[in-house]
C-alpha positions in Angstrom: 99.7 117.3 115.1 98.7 114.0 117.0 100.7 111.5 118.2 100.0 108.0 116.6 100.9 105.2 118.5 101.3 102.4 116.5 100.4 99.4 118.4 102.3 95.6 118.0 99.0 94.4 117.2 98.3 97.0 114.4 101.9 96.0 113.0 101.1 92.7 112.9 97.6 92.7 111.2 98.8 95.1 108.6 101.4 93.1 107.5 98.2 90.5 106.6 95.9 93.0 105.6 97.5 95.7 104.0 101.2 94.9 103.0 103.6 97.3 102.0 102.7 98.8 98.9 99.4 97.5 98.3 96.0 99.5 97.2 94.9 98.5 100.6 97.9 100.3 102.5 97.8 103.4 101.0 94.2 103.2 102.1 95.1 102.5 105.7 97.9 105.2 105.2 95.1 107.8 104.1 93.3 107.0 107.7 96.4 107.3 109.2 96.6 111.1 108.0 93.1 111.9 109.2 93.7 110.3 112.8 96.6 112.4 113.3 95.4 115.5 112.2 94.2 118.1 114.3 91.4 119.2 111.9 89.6 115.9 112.1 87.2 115.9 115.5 87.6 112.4 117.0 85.5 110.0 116.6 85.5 110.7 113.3 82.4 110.8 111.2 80.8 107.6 111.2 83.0 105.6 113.3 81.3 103.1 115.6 82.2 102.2 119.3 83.5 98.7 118.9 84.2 98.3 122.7 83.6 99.9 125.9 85.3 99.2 129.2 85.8 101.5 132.2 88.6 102.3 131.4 88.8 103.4 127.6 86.4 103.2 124.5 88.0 101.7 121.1 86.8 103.3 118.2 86.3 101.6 114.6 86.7 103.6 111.0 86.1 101.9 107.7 89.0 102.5 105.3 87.6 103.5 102.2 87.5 101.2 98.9 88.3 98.5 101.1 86.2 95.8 103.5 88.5 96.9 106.6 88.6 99.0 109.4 91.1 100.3 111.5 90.1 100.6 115.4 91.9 103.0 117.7 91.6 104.2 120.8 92.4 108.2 121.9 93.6 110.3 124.5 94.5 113.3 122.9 97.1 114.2 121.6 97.7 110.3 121.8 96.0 108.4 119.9 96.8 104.9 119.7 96.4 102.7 116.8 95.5 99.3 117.6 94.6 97.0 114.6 93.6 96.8 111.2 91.5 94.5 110.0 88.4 92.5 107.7 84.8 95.0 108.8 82.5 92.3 110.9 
């Protein structure tokens, strides 16, 4: 298993996003799963580098049935969840 990292920024967009309970968190909870699970190669299929910098390279994955995306960042076995929200 991965570690997740939940970020303050993540926590903070997915309260406007993808509250509690809604059709869109269970979606953002299904992403969750694949993130932290050590079956799933990172980047996962079809993600797309949203930014580089020298120092890291943050990731973003559409969350199915929904017009968002979730970006992360990784270090394995860390992966670090940074926001969740609207697909540009």
């Amino acid at each position: 298993m991965r570690i997740l990292e939940l970020k303050e920024g993540f926590v903070r967009t997915r309260r406007v996003h993808a509250p509690h309970s809604s059709l869109a968190d269970k979606a953002v909870r299904g992403v969750l799963i694949q993130l932290a699970s050590e079956r799933s190669t990172l980047p996962l299929p079809g993600d797309e580098e949203a930014l580089r910098t020298p120092c890291t390279v943050i990731w973003a994955h559409k969350v199915p049935g929904t017009n968002l995306v979730v970006t992360y960042a990784f270090e394995l076995p860390t992966v670090e969840i940074l926001t969740v929200r609207p697909a540009w």
